[in-house]
C-alpha positions as CSV (number, residue, x, y, z in Angstrom):
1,X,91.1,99.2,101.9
2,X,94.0,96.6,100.9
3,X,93.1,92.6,100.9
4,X,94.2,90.5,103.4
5,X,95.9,87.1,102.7
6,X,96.1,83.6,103.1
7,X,99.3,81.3,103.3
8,X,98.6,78.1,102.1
9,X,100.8,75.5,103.7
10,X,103.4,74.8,101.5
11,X,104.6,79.1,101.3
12,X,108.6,79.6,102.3
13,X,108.5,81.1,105.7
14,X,110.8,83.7,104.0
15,X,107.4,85.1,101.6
16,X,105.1,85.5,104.5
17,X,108.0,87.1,106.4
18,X,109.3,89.4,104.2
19,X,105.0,90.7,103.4
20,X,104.7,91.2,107.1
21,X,107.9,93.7,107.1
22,X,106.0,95.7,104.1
23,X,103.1,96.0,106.3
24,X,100.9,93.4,104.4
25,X,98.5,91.6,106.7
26,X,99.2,87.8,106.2
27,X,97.9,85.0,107.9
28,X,99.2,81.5,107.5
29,X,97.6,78.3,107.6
30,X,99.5,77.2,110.6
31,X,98.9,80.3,112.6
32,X,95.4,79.6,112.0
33,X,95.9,76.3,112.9
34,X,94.1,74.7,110.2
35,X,97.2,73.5,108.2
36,X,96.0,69.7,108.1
37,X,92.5,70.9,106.2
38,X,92.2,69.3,103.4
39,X,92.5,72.0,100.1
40,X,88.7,72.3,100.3
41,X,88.0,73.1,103.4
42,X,91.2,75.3,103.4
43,X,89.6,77.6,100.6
44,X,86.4,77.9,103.0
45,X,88.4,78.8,105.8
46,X,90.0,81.7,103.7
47,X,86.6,82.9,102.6
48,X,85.0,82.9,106.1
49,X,87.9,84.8,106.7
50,X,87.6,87.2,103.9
51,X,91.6,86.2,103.1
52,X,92.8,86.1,99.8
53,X,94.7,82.4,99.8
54,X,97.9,82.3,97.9
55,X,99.6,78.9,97.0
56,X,102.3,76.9,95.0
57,X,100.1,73.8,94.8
58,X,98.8,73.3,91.3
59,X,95.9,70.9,92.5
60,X,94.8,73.8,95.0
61,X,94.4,75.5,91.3
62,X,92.2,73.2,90.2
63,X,90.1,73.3,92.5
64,X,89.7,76.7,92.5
65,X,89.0,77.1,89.0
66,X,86.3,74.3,89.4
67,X,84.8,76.3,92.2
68,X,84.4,78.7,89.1
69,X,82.9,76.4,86.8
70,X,80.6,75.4,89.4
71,X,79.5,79.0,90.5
72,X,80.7,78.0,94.5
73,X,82.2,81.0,95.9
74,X,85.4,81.3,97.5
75,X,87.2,84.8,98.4
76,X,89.8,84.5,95.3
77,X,93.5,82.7,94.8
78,X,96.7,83.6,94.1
79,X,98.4,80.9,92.1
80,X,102.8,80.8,92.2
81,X,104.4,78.1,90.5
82,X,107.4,77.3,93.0
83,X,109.4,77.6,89.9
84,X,107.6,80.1,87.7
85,X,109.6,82.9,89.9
86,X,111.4,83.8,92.8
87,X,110.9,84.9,96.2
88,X,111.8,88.5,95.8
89,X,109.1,88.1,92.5
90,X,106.2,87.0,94.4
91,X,106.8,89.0,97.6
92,X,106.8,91.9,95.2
93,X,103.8,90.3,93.4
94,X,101.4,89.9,96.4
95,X,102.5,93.3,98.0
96,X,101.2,94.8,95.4
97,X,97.9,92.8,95.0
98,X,97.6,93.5,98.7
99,X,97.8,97.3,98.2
100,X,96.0,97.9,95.0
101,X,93.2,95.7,95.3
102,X,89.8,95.2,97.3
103,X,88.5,92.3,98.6
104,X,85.1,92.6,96.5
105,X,87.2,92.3,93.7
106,X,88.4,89.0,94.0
107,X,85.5,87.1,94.4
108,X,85.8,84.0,92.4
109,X,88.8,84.6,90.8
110,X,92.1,82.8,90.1
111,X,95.4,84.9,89.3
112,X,98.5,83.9,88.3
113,X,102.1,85.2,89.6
114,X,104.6,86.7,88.9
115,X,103.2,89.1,86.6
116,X,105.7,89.8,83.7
């Protein structure tokens, strides 16, 4: 079973598009309609949902990794520095987190992309 994601609201349209022609099952924040949550409650909404949440937002980072520290769980993030690659990169990134991974396994954790 591949993951599902989350689209935090700062991701180009052009990443989530370009996952959904690949056949990866993405959700963003605004179709959820939850893109004026605060980063907190955003990461809850992607664990209710079982949604791996993927950002470009450093503090969203830091939160996560104090989630970690504090044992709180959260359904795992994906973190892209807007600059640390390009689209192409992290579309080719995530697809492949998407496909190769399981939900269970990402409990908790924090990845960076792109891999190199």
């Amino acid at each position: 079973m591949a993951i599902s994601l989350y689209m935090d609201v700062h991701i180009p349209q052009s990443i989530t598009s370009q996952l959904r022609n690949r056949g990866v099952d993405v959700l963003t924040a605004f179709d959820d309609q939850a893109h004026e949550l605060p980063d907190d409650q955003l990461l809850e909404r992607s664990t209710q949902l079982k949604r791996i949440l993927f950002t470009q937002d450093i503090r969203f980072r830091v939160l996560a990794e104090t989630w970690q520290l504090q044992g709180k769980q959260f359904a795992g993030l994906i973190f892209g520095h807007q600059l640390g690659g390009t689209i192409g990169q992290f579309v080719k990134d995530l697809e492949l987190i998407a496909q190769a991974s399981e939900p269970d396994e990402w409990v908790n954790v924090v990845e960076y992309i792109p891999f190199k």
